[in-house]
Biopython code that builds the backbone (N, CA, C, O; Angstrom):
import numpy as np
from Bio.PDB.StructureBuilder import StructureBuilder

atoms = [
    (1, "UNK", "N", (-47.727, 121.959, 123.447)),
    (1, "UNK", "CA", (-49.023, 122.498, 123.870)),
    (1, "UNK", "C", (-49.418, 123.632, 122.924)),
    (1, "UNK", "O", (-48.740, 124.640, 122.724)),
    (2, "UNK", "N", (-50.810, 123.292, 122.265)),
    (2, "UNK", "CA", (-51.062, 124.803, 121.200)),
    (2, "UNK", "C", (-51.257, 125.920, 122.387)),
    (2, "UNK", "O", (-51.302, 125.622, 123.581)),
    (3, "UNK", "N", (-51.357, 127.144, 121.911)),
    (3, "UNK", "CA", (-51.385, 128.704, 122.269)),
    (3, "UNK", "C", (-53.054, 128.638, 122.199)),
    (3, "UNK", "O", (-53.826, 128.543, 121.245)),
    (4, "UNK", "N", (-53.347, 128.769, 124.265)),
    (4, "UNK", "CA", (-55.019, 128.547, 123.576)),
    (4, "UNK", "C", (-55.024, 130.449, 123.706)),
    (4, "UNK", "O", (-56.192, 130.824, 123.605)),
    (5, "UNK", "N", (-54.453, 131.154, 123.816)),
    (5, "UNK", "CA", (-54.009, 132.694, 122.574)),
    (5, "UNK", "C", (-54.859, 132.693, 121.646)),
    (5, "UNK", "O", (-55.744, 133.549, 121.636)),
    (6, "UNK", "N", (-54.785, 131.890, 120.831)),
    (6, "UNK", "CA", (-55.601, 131.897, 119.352)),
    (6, "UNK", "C", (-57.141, 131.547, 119.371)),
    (6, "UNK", "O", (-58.005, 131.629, 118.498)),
    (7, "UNK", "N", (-57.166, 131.149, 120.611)),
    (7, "UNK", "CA", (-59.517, 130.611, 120.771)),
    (7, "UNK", "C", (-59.266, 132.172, 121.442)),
    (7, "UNK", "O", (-59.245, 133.017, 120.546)),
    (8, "UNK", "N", (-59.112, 132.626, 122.525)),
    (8, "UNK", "CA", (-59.404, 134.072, 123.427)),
    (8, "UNK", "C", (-59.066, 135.154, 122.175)),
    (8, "UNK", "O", (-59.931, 136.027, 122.116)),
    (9, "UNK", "N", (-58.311, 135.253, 121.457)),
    (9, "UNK", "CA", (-58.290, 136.250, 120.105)),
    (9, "UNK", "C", (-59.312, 136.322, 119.090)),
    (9, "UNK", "O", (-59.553, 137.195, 118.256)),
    (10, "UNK", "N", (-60.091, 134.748, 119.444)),
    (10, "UNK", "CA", (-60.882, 134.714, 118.466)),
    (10, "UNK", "C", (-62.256, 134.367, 119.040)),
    (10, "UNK", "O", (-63.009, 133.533, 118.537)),
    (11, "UNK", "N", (-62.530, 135.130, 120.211)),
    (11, "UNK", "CA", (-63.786, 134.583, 121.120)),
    (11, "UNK", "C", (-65.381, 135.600, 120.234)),
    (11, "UNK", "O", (-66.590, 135.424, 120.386)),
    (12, "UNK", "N", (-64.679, 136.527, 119.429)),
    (12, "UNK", "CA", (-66.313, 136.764, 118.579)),
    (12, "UNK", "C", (-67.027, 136.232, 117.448)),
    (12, "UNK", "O", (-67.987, 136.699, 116.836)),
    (13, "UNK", "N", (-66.205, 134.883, 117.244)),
    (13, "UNK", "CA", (-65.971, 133.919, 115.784)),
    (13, "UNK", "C", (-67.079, 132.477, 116.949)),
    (13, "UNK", "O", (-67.663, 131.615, 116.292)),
    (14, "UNK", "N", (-67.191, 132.432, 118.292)),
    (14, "UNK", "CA", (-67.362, 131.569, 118.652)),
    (14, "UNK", "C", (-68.788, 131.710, 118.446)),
    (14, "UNK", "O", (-69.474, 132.729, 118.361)),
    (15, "UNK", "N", (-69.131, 130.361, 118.377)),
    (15, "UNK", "CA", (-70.757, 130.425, 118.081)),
    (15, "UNK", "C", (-71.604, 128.737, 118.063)),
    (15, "UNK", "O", (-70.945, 127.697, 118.053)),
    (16, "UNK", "N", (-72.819, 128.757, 118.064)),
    (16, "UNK", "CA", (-73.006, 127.138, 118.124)),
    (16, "UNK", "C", (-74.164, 126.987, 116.961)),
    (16, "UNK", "O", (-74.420, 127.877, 116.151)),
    (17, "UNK", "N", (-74.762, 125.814, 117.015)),
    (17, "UNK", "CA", (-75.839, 126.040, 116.352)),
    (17, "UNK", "C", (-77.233, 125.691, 117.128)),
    (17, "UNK", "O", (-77.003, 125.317, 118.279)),
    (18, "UNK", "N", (-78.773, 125.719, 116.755)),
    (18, "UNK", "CA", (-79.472, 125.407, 117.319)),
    (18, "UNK", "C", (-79.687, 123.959, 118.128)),
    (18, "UNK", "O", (-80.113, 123.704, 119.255)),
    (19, "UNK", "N", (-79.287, 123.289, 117.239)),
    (19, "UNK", "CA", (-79.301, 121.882, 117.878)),
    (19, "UNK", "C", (-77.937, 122.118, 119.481)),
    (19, "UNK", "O", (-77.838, 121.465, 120.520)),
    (20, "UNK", "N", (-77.355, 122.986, 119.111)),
    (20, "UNK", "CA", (-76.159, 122.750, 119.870)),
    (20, "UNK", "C", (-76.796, 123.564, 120.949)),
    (20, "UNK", "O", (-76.785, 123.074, 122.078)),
    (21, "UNK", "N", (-77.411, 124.862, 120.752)),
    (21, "UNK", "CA", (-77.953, 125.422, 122.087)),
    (21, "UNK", "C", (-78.910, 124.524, 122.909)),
    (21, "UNK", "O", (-78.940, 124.575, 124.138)),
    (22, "UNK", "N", (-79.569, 123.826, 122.286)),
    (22, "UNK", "CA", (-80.269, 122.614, 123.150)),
    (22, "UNK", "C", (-79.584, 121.918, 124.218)),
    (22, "UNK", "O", (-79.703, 121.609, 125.403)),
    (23, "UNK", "N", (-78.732, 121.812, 123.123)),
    (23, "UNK", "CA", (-77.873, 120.295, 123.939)),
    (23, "UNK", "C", (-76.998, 120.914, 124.960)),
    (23, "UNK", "O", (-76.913, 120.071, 125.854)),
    (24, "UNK", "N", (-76.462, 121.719, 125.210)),
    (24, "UNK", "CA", (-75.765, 122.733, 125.759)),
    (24, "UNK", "C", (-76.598, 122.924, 127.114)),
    (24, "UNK", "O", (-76.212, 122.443, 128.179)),
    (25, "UNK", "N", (-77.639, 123.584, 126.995)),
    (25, "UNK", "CA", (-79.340, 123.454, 128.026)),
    (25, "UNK", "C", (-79.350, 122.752, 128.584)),
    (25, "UNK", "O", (-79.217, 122.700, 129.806)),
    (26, "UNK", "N", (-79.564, 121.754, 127.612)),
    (26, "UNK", "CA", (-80.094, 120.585, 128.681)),
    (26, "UNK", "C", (-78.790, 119.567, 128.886)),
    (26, "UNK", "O", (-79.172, 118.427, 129.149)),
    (27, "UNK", "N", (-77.313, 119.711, 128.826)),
    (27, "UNK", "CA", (-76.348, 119.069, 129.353)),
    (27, "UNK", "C", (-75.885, 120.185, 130.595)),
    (27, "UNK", "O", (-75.081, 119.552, 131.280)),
    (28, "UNK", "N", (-75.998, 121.167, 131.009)),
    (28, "UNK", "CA", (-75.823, 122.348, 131.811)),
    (28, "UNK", "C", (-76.772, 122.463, 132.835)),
    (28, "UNK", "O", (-76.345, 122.420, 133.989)),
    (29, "UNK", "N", (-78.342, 122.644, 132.586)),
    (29, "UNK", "CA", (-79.511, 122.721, 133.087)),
    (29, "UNK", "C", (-79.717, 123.883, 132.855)),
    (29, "UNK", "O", (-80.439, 124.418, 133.696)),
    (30, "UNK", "N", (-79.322, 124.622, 131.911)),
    (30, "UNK", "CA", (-79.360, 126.219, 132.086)),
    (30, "UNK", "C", (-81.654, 126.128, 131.498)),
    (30, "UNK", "O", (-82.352, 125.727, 130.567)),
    (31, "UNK", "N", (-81.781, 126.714, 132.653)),
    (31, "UNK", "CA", (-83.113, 127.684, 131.617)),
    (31, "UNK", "C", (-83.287, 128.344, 130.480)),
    (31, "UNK", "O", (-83.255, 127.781, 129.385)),
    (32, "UNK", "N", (-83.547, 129.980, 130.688)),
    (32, "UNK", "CA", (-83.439, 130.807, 129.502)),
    (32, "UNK", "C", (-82.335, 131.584, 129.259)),
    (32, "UNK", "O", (-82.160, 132.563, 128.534)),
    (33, "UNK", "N", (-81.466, 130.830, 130.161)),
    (33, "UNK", "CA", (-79.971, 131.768, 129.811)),
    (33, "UNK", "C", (-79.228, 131.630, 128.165)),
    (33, "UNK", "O", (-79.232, 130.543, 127.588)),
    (34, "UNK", "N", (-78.754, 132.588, 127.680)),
    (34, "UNK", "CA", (-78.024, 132.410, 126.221)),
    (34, "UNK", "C", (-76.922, 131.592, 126.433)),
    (34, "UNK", "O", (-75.961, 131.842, 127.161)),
    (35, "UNK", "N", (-77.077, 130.790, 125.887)),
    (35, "UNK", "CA", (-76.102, 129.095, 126.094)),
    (35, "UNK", "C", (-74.914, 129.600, 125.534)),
    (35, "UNK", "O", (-73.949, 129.259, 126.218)),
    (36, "UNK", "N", (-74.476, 130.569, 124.138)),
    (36, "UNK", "CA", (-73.392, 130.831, 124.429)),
    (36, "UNK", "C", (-72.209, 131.754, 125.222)),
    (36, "UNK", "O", (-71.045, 131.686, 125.616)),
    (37, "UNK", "N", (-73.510, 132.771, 125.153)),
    (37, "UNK", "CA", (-73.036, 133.521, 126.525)),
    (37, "UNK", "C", (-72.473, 133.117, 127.561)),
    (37, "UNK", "O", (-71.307, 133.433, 127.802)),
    (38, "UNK", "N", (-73.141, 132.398, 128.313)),
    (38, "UNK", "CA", (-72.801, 131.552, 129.149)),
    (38, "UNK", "C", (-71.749, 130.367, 128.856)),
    (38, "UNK", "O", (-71.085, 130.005, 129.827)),
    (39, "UNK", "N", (-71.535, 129.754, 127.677)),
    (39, "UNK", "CA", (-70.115, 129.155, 127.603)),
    (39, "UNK", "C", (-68.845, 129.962, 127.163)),
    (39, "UNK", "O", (-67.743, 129.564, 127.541)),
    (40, "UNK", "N", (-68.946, 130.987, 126.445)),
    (40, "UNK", "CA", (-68.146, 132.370, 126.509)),
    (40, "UNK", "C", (-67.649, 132.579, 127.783)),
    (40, "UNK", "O", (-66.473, 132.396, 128.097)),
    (41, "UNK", "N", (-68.927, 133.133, 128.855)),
    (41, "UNK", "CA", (-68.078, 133.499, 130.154)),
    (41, "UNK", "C", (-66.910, 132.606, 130.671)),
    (41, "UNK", "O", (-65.743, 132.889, 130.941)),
    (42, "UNK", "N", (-67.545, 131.538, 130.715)),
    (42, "UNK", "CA", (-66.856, 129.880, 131.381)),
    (42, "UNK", "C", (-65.290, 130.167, 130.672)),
    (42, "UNK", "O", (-64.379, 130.557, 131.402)),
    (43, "UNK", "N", (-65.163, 130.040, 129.851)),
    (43, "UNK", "CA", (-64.157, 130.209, 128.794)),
    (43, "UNK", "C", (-63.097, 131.551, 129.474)),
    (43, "UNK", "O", (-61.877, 131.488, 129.626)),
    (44, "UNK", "N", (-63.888, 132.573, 129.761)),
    (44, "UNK", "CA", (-62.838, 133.829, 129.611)),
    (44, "UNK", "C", (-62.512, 133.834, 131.218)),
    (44, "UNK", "O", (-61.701, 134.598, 131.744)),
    (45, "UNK", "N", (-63.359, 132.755, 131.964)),
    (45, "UNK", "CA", (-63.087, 132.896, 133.327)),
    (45, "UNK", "C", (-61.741, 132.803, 133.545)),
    (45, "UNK", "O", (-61.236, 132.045, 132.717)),
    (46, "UNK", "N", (-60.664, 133.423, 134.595)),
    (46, "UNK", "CA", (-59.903, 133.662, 134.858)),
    (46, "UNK", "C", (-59.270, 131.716, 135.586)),
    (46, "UNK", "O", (-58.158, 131.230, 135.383)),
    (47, "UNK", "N", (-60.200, 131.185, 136.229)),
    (47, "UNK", "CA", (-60.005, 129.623, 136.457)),
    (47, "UNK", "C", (-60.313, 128.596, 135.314)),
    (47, "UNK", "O", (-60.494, 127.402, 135.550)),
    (48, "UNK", "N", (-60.362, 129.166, 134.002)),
    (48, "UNK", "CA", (-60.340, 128.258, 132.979)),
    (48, "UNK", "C", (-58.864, 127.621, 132.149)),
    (48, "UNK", "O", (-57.796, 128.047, 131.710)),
    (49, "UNK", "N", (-59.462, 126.597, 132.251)),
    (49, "UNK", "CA", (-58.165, 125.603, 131.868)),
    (49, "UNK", "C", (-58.372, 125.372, 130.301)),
    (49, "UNK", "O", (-59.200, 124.485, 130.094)),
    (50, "UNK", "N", (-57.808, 125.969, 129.085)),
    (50, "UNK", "CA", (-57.622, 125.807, 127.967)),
    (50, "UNK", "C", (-56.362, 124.557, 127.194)),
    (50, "UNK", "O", (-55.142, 124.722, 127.210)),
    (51, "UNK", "N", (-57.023, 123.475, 126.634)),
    (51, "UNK", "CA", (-56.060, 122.727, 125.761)),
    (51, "UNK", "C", (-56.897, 122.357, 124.769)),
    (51, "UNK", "O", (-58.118, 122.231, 124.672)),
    (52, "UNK", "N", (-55.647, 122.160, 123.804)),
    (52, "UNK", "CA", (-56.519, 121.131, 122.469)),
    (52, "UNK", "C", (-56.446, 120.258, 122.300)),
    (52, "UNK", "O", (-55.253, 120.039, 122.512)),
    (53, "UNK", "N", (-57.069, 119.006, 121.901)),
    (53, "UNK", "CA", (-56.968, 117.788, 121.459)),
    (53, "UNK", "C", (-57.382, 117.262, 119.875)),
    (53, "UNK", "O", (-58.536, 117.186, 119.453)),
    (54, "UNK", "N", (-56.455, 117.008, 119.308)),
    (54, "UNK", "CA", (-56.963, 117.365, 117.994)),
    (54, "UNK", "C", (-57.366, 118.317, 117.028)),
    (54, "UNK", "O", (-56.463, 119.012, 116.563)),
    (55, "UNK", "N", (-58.749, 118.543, 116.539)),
    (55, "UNK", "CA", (-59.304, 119.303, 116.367)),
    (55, "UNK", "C", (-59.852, 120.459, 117.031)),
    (55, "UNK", "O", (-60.013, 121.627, 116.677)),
    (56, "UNK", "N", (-60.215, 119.498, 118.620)),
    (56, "UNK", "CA", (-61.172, 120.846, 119.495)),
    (56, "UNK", "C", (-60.195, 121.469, 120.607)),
    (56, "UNK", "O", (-59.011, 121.275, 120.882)),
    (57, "UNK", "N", (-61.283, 122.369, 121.170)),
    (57, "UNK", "CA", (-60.548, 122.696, 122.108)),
    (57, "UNK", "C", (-61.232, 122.210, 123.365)),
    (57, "UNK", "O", (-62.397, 121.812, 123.349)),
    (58, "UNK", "N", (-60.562, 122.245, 124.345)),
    (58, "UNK", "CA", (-61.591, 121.966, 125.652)),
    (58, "UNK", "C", (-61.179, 122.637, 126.955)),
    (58, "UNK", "O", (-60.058, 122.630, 127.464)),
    (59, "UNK", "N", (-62.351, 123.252, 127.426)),
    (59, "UNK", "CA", (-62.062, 124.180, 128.348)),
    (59, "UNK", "C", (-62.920, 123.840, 129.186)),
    (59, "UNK", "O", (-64.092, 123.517, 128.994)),
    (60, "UNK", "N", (-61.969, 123.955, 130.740)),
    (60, "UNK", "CA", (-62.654, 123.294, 131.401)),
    (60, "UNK", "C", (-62.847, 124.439, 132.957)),
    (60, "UNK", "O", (-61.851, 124.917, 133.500)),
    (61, "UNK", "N", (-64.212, 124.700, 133.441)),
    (61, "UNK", "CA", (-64.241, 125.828, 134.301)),
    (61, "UNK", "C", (-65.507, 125.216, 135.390)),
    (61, "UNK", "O", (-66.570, 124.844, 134.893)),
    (62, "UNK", "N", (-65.325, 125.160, 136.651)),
    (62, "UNK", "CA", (-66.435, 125.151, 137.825)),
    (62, "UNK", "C", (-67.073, 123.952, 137.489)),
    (62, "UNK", "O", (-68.293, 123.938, 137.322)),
    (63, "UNK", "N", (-66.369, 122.915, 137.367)),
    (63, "UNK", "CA", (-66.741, 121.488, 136.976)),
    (63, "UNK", "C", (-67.337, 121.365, 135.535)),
    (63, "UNK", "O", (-67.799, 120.251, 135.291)),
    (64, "UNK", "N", (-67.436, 122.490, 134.320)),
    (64, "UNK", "CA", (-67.653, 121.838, 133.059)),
    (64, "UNK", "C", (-66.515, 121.917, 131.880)),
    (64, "UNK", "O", (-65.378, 122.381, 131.963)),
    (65, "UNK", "N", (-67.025, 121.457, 131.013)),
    (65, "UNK", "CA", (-66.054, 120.904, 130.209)),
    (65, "UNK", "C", (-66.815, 121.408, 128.628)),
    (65, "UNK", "O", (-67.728, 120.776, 128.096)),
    (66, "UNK", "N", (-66.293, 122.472, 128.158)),
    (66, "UNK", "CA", (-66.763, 123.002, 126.800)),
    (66, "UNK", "C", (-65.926, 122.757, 125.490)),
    (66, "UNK", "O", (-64.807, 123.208, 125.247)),
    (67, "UNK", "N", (-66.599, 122.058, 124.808)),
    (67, "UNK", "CA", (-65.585, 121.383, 123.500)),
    (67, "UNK", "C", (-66.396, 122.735, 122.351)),
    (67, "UNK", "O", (-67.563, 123.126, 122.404)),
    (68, "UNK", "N", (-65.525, 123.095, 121.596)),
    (68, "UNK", "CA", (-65.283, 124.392, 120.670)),
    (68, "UNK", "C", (-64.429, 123.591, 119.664)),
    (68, "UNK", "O", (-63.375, 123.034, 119.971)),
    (69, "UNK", "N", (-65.189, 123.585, 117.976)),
    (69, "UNK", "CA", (-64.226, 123.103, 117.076)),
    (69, "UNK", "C", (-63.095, 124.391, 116.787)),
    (69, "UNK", "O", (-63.545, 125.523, 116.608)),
    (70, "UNK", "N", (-61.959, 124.203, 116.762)),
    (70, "UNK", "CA", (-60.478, 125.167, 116.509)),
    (70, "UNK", "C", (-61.025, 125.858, 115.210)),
    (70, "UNK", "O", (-61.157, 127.081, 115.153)),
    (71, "UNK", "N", (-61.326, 125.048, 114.204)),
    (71, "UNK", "CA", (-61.188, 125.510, 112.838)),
    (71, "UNK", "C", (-62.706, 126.643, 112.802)),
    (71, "UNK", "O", (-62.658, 127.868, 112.906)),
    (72, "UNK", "N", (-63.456, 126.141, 112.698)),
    (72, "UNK", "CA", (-64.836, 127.050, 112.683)),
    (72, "UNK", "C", (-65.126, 127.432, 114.140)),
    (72, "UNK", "O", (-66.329, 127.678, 114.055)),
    (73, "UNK", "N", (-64.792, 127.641, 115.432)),
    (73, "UNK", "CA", (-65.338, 127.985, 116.563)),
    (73, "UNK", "C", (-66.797, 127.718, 117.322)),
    (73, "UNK", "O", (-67.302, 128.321, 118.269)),
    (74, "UNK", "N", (-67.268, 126.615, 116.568)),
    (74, "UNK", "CA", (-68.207, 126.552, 116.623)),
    (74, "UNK", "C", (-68.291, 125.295, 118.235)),
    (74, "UNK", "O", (-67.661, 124.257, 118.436)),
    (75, "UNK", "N", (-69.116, 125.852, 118.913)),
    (75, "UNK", "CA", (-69.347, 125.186, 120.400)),
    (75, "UNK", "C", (-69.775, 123.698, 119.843)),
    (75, "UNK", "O", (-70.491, 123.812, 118.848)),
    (76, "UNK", "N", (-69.586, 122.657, 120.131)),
    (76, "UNK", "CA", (-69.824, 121.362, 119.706)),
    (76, "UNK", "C", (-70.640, 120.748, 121.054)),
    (76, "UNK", "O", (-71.360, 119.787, 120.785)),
    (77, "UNK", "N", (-70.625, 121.170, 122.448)),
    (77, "UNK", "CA", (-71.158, 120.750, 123.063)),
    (77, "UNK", "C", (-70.386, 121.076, 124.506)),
    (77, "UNK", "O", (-69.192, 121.367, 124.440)),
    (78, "UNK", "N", (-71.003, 121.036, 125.734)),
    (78, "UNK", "CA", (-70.571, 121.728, 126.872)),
    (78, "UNK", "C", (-71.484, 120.354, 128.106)),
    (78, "UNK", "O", (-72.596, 119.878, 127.875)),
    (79, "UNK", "N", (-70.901, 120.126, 128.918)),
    (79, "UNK", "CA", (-71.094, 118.962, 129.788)),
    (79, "UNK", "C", (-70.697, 119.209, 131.528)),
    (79, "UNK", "O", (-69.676, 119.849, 131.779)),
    (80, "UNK", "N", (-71.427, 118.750, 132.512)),
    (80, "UNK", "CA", (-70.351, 118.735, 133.562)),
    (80, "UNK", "C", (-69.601, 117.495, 133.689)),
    (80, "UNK", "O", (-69.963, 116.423, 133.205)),
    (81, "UNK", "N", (-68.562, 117.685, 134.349)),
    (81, "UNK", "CA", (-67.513, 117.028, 134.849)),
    (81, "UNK", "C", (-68.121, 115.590, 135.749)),
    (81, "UNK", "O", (-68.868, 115.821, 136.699)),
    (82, "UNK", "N", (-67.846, 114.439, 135.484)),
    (82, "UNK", "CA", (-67.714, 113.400, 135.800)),
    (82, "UNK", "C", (-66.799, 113.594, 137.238)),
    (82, "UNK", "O", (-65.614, 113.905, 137.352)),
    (83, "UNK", "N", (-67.864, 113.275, 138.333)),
    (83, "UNK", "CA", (-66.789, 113.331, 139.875)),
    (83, "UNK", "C", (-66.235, 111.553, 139.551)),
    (83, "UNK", "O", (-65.444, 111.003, 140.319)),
]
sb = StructureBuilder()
sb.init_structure("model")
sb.init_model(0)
sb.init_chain("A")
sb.init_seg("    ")
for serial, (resi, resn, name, xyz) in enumerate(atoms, 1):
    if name == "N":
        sb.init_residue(resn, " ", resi, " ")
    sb.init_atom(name, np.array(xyz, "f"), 0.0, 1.0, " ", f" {name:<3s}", serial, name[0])
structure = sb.get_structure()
């Protein structure tokens, strides 16, 4: 199991891009909330479940599921959970 240690050490490197704050929005429903802000919190929540698969990471908090590339930190996309 990697040390998800190394994404929480490195949570001011995290970041997305525009296309990604969209998709983030409108896979979430968030309004005008800051999409990474809001996947930041999810992340540092104390009920977040950190692993990697591969490349990403995926963290999973209050039914969503936030994929973060390891190497650049960059948010790749954030979803809810499939009941």
């Amino acid at each position: 199991m990697e040390d998800f240690n190394i994404l929480l050490k490195n949570m001011d490197k995290v970041h997305t891009t525009k296309m990604g704050i969209d998709r983030i929005k409108k896979n979430l429903g968030l309004d005008s909330e800051d999409a990474v802000k809001y996947c930041k919190d999810l992340v540092l929540s104390k009920d977040c479940v950190i692993y990697k698969q591969g490349k990403n990471w995926y963290c999973e908090a209050k039914g969503m599921v936030i994929t973060i590339n390891s190497y650049s930190y960059t948010i790749i996309t954030a979803h809810r959970k499939k009941q």
